[in-house]
Legacy VTK file of the C-alpha trace (Angstrom):
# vtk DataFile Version 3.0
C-alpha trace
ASCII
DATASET POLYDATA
POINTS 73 float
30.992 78.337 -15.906
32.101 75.964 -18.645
35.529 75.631 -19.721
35.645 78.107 -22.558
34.822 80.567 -20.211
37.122 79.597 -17.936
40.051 79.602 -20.558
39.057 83.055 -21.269
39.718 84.335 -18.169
42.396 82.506 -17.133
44.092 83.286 -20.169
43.408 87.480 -19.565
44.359 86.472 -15.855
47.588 85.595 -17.349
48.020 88.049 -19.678
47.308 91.339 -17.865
48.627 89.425 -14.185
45.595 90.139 -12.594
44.836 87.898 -10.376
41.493 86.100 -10.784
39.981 87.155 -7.576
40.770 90.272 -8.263
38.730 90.129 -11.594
36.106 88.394 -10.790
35.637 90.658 -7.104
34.517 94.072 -6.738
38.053 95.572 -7.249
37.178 99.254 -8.480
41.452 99.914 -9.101
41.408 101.709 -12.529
43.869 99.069 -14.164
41.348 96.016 -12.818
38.370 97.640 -14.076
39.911 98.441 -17.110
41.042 94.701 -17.707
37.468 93.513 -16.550
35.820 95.229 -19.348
38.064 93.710 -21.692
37.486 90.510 -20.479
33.405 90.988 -20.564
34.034 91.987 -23.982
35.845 89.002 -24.958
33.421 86.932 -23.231
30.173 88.624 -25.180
32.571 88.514 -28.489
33.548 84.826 -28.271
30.919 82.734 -26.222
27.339 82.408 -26.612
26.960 83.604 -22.855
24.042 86.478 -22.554
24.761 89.922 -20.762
22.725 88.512 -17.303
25.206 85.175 -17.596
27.801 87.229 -18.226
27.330 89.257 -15.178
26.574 86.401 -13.169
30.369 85.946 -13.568
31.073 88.976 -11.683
28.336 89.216 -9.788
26.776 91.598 -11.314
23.145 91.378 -10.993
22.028 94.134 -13.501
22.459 93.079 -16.913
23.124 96.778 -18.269
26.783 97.198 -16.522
27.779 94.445 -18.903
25.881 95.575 -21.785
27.603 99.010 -21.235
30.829 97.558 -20.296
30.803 95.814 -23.777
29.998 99.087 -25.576
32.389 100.755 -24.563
35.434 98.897 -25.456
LINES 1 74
73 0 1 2 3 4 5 6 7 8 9 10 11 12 13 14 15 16 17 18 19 20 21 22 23 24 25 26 27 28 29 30 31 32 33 34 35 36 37 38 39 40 41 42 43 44 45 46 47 48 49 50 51 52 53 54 55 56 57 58 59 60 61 62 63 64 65 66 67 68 69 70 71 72
């Protein structure tokens, strides 16, 4: 991950007081889900990262959960 990535999700981290393992794990709790998307979003929206990078993140390894996620907010 490079650093603007890492800002990004610190920052949301911050924000929402998720904690970052909980955002980047496999947390399925409606409120960490719900802050996940937004931070996909905000990573497609303000990095050059691709859906498949992108959901390398949060180990995702199907490219269309993050192209969905994305939609949908």
């Amino acid at each position: 991950m490079n650093e603007q990535v890492n800002r990004i999700i610190d920052a949301v981290c911050r924000f929402s007081g998720v904690p970052h393992d909980e955002l980047i794990g496999r947390n399925r709790k409606q409120f960490v889900v719900a802050v996940r998307s937004v931070t996909i979003k905000l990573l497609k929206e303000l990095t050059c990262y691709s859906n498949k990078q992108i959901g390398a993140i949060f180990g995702v390894t199907d490219m269309t959960v993050t192209y969905h996620t994305a939609r949908q907010i």
